[in-house]
N, C-alpha and C positions, 0 to 999 in steps of 0.2 A: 504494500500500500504506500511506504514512501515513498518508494520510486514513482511512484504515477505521479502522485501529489510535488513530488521532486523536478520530474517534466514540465507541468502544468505550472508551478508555481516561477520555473525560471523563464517560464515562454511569456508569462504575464509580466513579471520583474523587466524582460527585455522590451516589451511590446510598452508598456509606461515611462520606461525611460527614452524612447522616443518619440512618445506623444507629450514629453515636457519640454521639448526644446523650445528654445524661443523661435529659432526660425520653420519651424514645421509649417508646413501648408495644408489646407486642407485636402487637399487628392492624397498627400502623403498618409495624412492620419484616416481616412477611408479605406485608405490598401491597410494601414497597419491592423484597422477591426477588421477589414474581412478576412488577412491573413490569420488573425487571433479565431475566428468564429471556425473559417475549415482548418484549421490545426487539430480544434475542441472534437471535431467531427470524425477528423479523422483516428482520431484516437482509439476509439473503437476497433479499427481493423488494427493496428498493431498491438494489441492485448497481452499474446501469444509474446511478441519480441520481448515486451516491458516485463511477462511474467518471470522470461525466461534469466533476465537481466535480475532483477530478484532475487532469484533461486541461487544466482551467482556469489549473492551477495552474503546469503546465511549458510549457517554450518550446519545445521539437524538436518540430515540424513531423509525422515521422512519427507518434508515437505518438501526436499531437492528432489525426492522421487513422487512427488503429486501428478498428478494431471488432471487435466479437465474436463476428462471424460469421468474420472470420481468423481468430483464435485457434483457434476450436472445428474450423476446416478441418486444424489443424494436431494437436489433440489428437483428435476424432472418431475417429481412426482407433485408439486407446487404448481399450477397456475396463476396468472398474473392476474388482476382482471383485467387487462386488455385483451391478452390471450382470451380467457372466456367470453368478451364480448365478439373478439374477431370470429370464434366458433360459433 
């Protein structure tokens, strides 16, 4: 989890300290939110990298051997209610 929060939180730190400068113009600071907003989006598909980047990071044995196909064995069984509405 810090790692995401790790990403996210230096991708915001960058993305404000460009939108402080004195001389910023406004087309600049438009490119910098919509680059901040599909950053946010994309985040999503690399999940998988960021998990894996994690796993790197701790020493216990089990959770360097998790994967996500446990996890979902375990929540699977949960519906969202989105999911029950999209059914």
């Amino acid at each position: 989890m810090t790692v995401v929060w790790y990403t996210i939180l230096e991708r915001f730190n960058a993305t404000s300290l460009s939108l402080q400068k004195v001389d910023i113009d406004l087309i600049s600071a438009v490119k910098l939110y919509d680059s901040l907003v599909t950053f946010l989006l994309q985040l999503r598909d690399i999940f998988d990298e960021t998990e894996e980047k994690a796993k790197s990071y701790v020493e216990i044995q089990e959770y360097k051997e998790a994967t996500i196909s446990a996890l979902s064995d375990v929540s699977g069984s949960l519906t969202s209610p989105v999911h029950q509405i999209q059914n």
